[in-house]
VEXDREN-2710 file (C-alpha; in Angstrom, 1 decimal):
% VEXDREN-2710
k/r/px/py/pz
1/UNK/-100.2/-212.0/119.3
2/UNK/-96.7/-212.7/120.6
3/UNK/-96.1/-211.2/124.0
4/UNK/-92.7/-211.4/125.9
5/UNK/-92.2/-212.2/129.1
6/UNK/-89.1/-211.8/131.0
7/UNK/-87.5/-210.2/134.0
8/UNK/-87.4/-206.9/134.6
9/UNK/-85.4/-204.6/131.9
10/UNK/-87.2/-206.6/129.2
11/UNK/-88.8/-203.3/128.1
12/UNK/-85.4/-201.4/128.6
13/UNK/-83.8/-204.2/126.4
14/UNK/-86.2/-202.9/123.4
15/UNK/-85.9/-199.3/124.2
16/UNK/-82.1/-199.0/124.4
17/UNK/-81.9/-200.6/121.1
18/UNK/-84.2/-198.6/119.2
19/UNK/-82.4/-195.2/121.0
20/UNK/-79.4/-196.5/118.9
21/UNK/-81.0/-196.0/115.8
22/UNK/-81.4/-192.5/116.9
23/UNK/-78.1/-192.5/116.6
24/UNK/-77.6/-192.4/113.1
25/UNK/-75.5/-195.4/113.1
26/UNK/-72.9/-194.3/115.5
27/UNK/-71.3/-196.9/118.0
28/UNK/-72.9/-196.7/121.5
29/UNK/-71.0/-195.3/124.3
30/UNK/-72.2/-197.3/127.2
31/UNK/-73.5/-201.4/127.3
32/UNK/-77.4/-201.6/128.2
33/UNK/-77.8/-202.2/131.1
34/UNK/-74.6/-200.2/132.0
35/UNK/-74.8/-201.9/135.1
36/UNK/-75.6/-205.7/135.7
37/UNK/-74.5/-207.8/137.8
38/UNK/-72.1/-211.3/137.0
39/UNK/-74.4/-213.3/135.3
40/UNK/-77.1/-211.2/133.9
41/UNK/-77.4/-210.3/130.0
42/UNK/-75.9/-207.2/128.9
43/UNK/-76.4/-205.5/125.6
44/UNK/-74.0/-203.6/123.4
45/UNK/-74.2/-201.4/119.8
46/UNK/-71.5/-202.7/117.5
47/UNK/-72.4/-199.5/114.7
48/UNK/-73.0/-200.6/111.2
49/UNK/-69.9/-202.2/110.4
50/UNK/-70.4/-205.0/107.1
51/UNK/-71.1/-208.7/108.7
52/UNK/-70.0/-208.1/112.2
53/UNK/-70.1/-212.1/113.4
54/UNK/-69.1/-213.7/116.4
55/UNK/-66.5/-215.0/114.7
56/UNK/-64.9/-211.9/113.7
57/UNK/-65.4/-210.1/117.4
58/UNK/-63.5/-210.0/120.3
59/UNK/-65.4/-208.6/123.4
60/UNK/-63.2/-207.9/126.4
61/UNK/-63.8/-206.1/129.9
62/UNK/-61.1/-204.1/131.9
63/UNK/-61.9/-203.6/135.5
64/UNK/-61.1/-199.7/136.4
65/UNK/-59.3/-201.0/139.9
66/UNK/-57.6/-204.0/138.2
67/UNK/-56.5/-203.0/134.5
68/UNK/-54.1/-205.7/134.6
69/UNK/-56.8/-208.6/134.4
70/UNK/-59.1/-207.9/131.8
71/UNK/-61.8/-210.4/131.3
72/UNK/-62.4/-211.9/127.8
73/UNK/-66.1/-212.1/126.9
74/UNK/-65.9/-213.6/123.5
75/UNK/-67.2/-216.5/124.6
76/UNK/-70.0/-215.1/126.4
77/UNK/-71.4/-213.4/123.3
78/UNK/-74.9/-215.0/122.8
79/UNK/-75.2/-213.3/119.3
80/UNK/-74.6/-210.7/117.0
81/UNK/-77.8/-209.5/115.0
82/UNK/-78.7/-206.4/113.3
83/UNK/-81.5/-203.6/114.6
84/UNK/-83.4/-202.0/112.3
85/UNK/-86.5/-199.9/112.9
86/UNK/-90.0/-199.9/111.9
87/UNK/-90.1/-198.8/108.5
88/UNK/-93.1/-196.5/109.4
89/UNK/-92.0/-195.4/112.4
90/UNK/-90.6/-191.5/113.3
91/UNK/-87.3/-193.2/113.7
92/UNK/-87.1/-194.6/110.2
93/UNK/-89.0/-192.0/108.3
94/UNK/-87.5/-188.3/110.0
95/UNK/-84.9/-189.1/112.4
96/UNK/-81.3/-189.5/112.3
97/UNK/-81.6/-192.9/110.9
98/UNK/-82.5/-191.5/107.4
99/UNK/-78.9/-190.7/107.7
100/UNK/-77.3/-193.8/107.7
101/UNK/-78.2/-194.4/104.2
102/UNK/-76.3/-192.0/102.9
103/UNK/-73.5/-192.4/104.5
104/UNK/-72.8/-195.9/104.6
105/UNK/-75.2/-197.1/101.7
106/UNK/-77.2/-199.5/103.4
107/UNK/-80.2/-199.6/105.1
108/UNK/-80.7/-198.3/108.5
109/UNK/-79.8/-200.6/111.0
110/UNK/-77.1/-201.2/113.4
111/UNK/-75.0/-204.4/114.8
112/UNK/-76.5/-205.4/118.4
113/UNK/-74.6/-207.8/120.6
114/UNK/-75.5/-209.8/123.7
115/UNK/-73.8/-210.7/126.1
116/UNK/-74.2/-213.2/129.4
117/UNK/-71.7/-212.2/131.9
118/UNK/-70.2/-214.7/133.3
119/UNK/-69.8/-215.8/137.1
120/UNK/-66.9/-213.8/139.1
121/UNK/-66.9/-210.7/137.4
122/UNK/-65.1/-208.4/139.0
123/UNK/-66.9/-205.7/141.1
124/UNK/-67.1/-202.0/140.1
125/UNK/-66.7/-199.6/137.4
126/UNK/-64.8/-200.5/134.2
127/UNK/-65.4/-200.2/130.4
128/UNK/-66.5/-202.8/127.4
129/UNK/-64.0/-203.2/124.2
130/UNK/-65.0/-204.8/121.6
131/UNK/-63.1/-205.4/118.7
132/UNK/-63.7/-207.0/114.7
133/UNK/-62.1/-207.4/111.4
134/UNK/-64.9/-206.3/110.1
135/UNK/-65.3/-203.4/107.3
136/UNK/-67.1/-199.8/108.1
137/UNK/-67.9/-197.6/105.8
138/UNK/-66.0/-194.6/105.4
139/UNK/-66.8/-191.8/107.7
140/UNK/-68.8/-194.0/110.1
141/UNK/-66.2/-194.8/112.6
142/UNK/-65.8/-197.9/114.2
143/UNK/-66.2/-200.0/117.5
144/UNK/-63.0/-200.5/117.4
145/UNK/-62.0/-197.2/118.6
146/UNK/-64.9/-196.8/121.4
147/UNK/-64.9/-198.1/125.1
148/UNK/-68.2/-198.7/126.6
149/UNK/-68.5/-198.1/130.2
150/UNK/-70.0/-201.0/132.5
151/UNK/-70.4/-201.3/136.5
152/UNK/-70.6/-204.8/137.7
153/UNK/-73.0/-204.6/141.1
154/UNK/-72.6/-206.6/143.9
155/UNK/-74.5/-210.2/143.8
156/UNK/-75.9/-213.3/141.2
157/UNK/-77.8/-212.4/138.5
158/UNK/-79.6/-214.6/135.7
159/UNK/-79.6/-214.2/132.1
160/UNK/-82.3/-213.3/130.2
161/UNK/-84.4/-216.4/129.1
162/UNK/-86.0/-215.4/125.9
163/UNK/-89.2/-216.6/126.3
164/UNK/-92.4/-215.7/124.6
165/UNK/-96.2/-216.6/124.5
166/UNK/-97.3/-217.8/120.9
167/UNK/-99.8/-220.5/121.9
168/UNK/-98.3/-221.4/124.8
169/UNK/-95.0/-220.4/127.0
170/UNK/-91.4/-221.1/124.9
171/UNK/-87.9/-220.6/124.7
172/UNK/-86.5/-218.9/121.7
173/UNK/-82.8/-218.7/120.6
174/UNK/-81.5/-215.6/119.9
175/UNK/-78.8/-217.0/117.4
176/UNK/-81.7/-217.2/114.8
177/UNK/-81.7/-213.5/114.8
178/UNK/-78.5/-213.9/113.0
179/UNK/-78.0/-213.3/109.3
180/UNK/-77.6/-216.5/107.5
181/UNK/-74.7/-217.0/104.8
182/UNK/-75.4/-214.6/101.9
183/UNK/-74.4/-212.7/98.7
184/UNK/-74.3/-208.9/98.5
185/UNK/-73.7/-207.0/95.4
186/UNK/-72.4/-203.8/95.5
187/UNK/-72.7/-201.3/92.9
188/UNK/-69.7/-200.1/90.7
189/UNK/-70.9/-196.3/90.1
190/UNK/-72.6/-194.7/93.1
191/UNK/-72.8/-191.0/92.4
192/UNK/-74.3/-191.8/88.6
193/UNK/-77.7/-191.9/87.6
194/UNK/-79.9/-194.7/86.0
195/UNK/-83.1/-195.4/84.5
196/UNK/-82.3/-198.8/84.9
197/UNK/-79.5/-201.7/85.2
198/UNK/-79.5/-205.2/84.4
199/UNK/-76.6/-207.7/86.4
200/UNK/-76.2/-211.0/85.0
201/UNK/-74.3/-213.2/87.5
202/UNK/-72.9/-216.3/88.1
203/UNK/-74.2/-217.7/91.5
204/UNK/-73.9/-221.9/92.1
205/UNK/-76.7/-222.7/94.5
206/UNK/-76.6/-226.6/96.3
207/UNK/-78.5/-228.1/98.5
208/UNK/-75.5/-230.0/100.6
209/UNK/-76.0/-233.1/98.7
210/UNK/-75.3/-231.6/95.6
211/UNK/-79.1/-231.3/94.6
212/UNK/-80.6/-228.7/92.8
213/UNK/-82.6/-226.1/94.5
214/UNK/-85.6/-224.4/93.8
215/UNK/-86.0/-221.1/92.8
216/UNK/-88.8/-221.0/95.8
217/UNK/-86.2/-220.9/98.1
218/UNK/-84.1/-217.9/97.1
219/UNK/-84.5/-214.1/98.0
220/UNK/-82.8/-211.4/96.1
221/UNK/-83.7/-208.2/98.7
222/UNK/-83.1/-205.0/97.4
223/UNK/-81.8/-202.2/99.3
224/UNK/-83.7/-199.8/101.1
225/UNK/-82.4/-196.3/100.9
226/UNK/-85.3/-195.0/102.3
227/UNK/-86.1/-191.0/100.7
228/UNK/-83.4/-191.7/98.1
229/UNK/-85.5/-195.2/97.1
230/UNK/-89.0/-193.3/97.8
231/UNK/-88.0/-190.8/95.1
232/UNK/-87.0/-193.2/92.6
233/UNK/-89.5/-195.5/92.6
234/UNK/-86.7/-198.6/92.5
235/UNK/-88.1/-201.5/91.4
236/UNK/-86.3/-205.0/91.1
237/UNK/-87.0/-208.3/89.8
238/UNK/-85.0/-210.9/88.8
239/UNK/-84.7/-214.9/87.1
240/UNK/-82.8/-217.6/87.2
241/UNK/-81.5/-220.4/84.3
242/UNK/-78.8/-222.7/86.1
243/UNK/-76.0/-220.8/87.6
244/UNK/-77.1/-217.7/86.0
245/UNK/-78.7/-214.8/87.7
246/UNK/-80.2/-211.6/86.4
247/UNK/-81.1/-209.3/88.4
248/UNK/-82.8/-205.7/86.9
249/UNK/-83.3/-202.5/88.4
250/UNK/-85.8/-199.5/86.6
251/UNK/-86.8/-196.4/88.1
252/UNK/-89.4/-194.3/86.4
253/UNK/-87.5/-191.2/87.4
254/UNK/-84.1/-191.7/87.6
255/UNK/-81.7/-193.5/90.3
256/UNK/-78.5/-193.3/92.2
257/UNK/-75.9/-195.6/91.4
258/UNK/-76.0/-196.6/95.0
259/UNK/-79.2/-197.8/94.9
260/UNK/-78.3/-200.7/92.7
261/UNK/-77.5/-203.2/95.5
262/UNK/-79.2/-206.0/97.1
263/UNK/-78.8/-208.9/98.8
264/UNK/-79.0/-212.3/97.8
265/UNK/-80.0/-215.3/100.6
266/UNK/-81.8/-218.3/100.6
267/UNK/-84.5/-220.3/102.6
268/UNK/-83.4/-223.2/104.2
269/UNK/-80.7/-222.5/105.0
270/UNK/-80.0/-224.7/108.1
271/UNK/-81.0/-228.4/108.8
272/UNK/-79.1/-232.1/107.8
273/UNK/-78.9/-230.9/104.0
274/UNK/-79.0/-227.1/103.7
275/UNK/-79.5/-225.3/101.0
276/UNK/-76.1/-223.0/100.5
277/UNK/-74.2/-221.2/97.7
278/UNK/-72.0/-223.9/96.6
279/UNK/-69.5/-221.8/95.0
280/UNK/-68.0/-218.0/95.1
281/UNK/-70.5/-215.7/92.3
282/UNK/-68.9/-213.8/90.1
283/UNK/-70.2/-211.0/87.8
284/UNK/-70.9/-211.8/84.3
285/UNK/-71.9/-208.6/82.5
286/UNK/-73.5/-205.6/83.2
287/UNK/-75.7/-202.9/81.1
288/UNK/-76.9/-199.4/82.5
289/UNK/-79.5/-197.2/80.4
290/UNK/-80.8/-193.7/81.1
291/UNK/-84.1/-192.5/81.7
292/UNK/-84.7/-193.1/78.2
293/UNK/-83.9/-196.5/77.4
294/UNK/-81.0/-195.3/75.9
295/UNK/-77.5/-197.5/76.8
296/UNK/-74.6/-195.9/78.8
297/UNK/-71.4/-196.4/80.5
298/UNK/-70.9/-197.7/83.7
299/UNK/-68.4/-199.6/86.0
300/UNK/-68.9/-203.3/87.3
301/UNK/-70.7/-204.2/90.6
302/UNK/-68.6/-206.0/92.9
303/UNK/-70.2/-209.3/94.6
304/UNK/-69.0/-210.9/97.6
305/UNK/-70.4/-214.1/99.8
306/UNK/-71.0/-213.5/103.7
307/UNK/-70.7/-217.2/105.3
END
């Protein structure tokens, strides 16, 4: 059993970022806690924009009584990780988060941030802005155009220290709730339907050295579209012969077009010699049937490497 212990507003920490999920992947309007004081750990929802990274974010504060000396917090951004809900839970199975499948064709879950505020923050009310290159889907909106209001109280805080029983009292780092580098392969027709589809892609894999690597140490993770994938019955598997990948999607039933993506990442992925994708991937060919077996038209998937 792993059991946190913090300070107080550990519990809060959790609940606020499951309440964003309620959400339905919209961009939260307020940090958590939306008041702190300098030096404690804040929390913010970043929405489900596509590989939101630190180094793609600006975070910045403006202090209501002093608008002219706004206080960059890039640098105080501890990590950027996404939320996603227990896949059993009400949130996941009949709240709003069944929506954010179909809107922005990927799983529920929403960019968190955290945030140590630094020393000699100013006092009082003022408002959170962050900003990133990063891509949102199309209807979704974007933090980019949301302020988040913060109060800075009076006094020292301390940030929160991530620590957790698991045989004994330890420190974890929250940067290891970040996604490591990885492929994502998007699918060229979204509003068709498939019995299945077979991809057959080009995707170097290295260990740093130049080494081979196992096929032990990759994932290929397909996407889950919650009712849309419960309905279908997706199923994926996939091999490997050198560079080559295939990956194959069947659905007793029928599928959306949508539902042919998935992720590709590997184990291993940090250390003295890493295992990494050594090269961009690229699609070789592609091949969609019907519900009967039989051969149809369709557009290429798109792949692209997160790193």
């Amino acid at each position: 059993m792993i059991e946190v212990i913090g300070k107080r507003g550990t519990t809060f920490f959790l609940f606020v970022s499951a309440i964003t999920l309620f959400l339905g992947g919209c961009i939260s309007a307020q940090s958590f806690p939306h008041r702190a004081r300098a030096g404690d750990t804040v929390t913010i929802s970043l929405g489900s924009g596509q590989f939101v990274t630190r180094n793609n974010t600006t975070v910045v504060y403006t202090p209501d009584n002093d608008p002219a000396n706004p206080v960059d917090l890039t640098g105080d951004v501890l990590a950027i990780f996404r939320l996603y809900p227990d896949k059993i839970s009400q949130v996941s199975l009949d709240s709003a988060a069944t929506g954010i499948p179909f809107i922005a064709y990927h799983e529920p879950w929403v960019s968190i941030a955290t945030i140590n505020l630094p020393l000699g923050m100013p006092e009082g009310t003022g408002t959170l802005q962050a900003t990133t290159t990063a891509a949102y889907p199309a209807g979704t909106g974007s933090v980019n155009a949301v302020t988040m209001a913060l109060e800075i109280l009076p006094g020292v805080g301390a940030p929160f220290p991530m620590q957790y029983n698991y045989g004994g009292l330890r420190t974890g780092d929250v940067t290891d709730l970040e996604p490591v580098p990885h492929i994502i392969v998007y699918p060229g027709s979204i509003w068709s339907t498939y019995g299945a589809a077979s991809y057959v892609l080009t995707v170097p894999i290295r260990k740093a050295d130049g080494t081979p690597v196992l096929d032990q140490s990759i994932e290929v993770i397909a996407e889950d579209l919650r009712m849309p994938s419960t309905q279908s019955q997706v199923q994926l598997s996939w091999y490997r012969a050198g560079d080559t990948l295939t990956i194959n999607f069947v659905s007793p039933t029928g599928m959306s077009g949508k539902e042919l993506r998935c992720t590709i990442a590997l184990h291993g992925s940090g250390g003295a010699n890493p295992n990494q994708f050594s090269a961009p991937p690229s699609v070789n060919s592609v091949a969609y049937y019907d519900i009967d077996g039989n051969p149809v038209a369709g557009a290429n998937p798109s792949v692209r490497l997160f790193q």
